[in-house]
N, CA, C and O atoms as a DFTB+ gen file, in Angstrom:
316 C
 N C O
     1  1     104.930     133.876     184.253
     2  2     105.144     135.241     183.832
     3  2     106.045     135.924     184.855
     4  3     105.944     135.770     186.072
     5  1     107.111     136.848     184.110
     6  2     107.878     137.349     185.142
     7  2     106.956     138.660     185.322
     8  3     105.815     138.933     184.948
     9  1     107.858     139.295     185.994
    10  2     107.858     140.913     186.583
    11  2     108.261     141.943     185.303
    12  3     108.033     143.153     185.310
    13  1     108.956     141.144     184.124
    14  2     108.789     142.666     183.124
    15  2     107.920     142.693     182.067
    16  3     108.334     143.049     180.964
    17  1     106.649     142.335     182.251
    18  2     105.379     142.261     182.007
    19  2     105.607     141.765     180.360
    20  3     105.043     142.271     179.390
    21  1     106.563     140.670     180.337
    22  2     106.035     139.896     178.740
    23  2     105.600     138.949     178.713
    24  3     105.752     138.317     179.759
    25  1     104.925     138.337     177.751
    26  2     104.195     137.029     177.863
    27  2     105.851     136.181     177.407
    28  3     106.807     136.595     176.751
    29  1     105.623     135.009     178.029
    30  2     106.176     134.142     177.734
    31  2     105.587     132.736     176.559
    32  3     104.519     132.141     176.414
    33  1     106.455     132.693     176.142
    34  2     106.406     131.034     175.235
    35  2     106.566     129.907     175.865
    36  3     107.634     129.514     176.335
    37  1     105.233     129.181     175.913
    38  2     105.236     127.737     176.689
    39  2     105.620     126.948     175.361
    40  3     105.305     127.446     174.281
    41  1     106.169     125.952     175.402
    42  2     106.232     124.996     174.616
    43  2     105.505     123.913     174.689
    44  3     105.777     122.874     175.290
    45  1     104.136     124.285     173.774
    46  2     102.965     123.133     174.127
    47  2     102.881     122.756     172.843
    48  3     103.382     123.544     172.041
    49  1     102.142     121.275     172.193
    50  2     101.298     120.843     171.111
    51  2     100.267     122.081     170.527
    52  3     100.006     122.442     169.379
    53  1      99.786     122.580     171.941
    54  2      98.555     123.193     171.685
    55  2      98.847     124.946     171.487
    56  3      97.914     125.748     171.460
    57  1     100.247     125.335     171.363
    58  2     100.604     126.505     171.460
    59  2     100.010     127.438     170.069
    60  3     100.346     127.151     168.920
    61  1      99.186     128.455     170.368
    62  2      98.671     128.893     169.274
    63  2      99.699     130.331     169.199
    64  3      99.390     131.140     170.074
    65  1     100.819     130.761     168.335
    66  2     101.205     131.822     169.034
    67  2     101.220     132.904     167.979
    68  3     101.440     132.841     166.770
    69  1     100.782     134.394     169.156
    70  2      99.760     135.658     169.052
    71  2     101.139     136.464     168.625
    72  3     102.136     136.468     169.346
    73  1     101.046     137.252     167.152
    74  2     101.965     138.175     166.513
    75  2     101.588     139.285     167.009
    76  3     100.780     140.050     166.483
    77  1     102.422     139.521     168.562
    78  2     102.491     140.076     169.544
    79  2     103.236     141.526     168.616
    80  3     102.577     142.556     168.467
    81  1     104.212     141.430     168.237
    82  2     105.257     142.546     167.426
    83  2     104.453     143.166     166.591
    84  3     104.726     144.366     166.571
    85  1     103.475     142.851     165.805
    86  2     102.643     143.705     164.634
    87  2     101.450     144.032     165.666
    88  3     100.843     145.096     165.795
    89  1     101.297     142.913     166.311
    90  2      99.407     143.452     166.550
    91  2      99.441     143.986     168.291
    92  3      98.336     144.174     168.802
    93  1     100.464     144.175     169.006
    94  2     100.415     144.167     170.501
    95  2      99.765     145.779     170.879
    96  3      99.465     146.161     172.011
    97  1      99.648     146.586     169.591
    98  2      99.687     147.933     170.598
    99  2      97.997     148.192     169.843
   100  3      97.408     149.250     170.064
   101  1      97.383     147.129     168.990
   102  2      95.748     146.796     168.493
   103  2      94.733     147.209     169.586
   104  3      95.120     146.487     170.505
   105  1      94.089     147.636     169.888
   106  2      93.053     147.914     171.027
   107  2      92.093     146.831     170.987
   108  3      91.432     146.834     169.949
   109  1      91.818     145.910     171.801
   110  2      90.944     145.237     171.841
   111  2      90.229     145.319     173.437
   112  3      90.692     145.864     174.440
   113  1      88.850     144.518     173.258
   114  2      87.757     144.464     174.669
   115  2      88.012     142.950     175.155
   116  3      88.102     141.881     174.553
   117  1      88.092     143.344     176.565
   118  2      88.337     142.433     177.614
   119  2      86.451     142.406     177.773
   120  3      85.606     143.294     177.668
   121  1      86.378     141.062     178.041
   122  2      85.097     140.606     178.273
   123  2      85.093     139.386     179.592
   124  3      86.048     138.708     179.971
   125  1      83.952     139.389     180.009
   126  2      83.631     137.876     180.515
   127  2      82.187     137.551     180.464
   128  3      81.342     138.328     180.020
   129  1      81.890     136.141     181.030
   130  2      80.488     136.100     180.345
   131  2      79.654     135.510     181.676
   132  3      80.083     134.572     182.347
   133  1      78.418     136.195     181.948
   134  2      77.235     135.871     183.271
   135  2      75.906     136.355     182.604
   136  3      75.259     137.395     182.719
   137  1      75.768     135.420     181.995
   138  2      74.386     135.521     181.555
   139  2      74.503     135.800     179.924
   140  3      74.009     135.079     179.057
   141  1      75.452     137.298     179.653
   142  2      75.520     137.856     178.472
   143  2      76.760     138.322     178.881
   144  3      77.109     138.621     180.023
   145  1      77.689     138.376     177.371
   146  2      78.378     139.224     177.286
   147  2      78.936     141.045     177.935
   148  3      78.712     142.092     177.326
   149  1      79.763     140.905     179.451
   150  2      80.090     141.885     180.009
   151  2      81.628     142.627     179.927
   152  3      82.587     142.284     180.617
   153  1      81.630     143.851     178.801
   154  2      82.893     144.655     178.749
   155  2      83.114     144.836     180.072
   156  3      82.300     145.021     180.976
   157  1      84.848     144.732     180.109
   158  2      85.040     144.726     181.823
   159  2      86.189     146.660     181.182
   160  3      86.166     147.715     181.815
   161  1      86.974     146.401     179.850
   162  2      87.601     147.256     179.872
   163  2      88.288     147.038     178.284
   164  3      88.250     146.023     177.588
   165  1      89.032     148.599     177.935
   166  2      89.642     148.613     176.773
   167  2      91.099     148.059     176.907
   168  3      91.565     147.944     178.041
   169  1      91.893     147.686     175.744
   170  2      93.674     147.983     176.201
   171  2      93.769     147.465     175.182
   172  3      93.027     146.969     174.333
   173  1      94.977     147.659     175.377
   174  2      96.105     147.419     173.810
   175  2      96.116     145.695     174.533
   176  3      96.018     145.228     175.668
   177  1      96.295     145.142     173.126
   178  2      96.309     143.386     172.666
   179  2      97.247     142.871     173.601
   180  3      96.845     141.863     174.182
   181  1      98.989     143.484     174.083
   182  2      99.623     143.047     174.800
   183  2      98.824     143.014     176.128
   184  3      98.090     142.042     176.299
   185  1      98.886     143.963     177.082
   186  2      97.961     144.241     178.245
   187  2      96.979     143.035     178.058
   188  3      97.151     142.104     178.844
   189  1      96.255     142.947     177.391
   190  2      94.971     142.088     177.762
   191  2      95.381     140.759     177.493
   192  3      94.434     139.993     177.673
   193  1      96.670     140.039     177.044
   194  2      97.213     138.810     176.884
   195  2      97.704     138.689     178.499
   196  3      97.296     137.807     179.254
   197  1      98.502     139.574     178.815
   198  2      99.082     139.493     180.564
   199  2      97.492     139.234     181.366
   200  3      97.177     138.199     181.953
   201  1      96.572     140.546     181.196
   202  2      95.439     140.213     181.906
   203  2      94.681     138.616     181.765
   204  3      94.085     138.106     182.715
   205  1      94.781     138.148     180.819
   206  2      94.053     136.774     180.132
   207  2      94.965     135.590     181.266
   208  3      94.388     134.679     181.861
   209  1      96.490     135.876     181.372
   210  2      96.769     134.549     181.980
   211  2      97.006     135.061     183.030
   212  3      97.855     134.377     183.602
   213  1      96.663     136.064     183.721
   214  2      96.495     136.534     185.023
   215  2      95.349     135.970     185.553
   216  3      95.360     135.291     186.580
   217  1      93.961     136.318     184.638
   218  2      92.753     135.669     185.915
   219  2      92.773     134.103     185.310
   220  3      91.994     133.364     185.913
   221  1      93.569     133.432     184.165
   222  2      93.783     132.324     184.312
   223  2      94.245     131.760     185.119
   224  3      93.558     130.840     185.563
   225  1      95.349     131.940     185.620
   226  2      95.496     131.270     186.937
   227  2      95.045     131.236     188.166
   228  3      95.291     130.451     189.082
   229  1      94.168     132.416     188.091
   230  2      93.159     132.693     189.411
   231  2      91.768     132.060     189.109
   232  3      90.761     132.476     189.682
   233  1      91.729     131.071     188.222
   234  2      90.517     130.304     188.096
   235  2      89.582     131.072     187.127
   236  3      88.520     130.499     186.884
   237  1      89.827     132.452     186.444
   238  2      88.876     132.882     186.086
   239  2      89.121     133.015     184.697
   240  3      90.280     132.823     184.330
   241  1      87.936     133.416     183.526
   242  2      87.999     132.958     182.407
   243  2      87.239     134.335     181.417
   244  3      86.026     134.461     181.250
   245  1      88.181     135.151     180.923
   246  2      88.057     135.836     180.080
   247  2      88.511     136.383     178.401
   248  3      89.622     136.303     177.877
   249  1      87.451     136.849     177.919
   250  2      87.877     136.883     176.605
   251  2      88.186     138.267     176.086
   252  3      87.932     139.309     176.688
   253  1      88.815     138.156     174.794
   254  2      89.674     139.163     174.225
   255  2      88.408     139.336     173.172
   256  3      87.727     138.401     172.750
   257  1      88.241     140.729     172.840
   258  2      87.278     140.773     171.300
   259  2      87.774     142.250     170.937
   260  3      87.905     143.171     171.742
   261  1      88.071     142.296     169.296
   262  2      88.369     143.374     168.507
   263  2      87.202     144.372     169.059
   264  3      86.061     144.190     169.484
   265  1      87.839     145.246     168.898
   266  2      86.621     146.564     169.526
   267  2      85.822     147.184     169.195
   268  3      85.203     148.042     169.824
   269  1      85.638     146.614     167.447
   270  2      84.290     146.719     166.910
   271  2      83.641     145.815     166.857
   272  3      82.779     145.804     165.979
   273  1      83.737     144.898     167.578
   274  2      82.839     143.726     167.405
   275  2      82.035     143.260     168.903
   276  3      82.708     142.980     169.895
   277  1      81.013     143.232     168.913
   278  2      80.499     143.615     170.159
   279  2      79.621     141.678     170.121
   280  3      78.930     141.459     169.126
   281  1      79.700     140.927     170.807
   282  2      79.819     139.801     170.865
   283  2      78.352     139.251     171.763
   284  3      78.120     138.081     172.067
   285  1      77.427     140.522     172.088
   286  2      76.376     139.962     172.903
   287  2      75.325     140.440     171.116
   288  3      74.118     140.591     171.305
   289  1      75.692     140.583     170.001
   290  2      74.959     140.753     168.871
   291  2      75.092     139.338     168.521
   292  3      74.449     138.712     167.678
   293  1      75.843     139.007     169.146
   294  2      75.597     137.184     168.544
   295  2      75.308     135.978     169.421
   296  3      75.085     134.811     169.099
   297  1      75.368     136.540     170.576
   298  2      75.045     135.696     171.661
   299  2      74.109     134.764     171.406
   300  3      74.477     133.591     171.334
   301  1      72.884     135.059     171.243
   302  2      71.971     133.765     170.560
   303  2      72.837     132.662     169.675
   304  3      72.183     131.632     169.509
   305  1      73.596     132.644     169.325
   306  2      74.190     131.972     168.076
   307  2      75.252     130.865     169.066
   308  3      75.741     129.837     168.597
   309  1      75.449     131.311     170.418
   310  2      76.075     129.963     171.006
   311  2      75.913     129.616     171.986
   312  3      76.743     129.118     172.746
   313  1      74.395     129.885     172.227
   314  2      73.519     129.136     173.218
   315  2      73.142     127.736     173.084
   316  3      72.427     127.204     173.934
């Protein structure tokens, strides 16, 4: 990732790629998980794609969830 804060296109097999242009300014919840499901913060879909391969490379592992959907209501379900 450079310095003018866009995600870049890897060219992988495994490349799943996010319709950044329609859905980037979407509000979604940054999460991570210790025990249960913990909101760390809100942001628009772009922001939290930069944040996602930011603590990826710092070893750490967080998820993106639409912001009505609150993900410790299902927690039992992937234990």
């Amino acid at each position: 990732m450079d310095s003018t804060s866009e995600v870049q296109i890897v060219d992988s097999s495994l490349y799943l790629p996010v319709p950044l242009k329609e859905y980037a300014m979407s509000r979604v919840t940054v999460y991570f998980y210790s025990d249960r499901w913990v909101p760390i913060k809100y942001c628009f879909l772009e922001k939290a794609i930069l944040l996602y391969h930011k603590a990826n490379l710092e070893g750490k592992e967080i998820f993106l969830f639409p912001t009505d959907l609150d993900p410790n209501l299902f927690s039992s379900s992937f234990n």
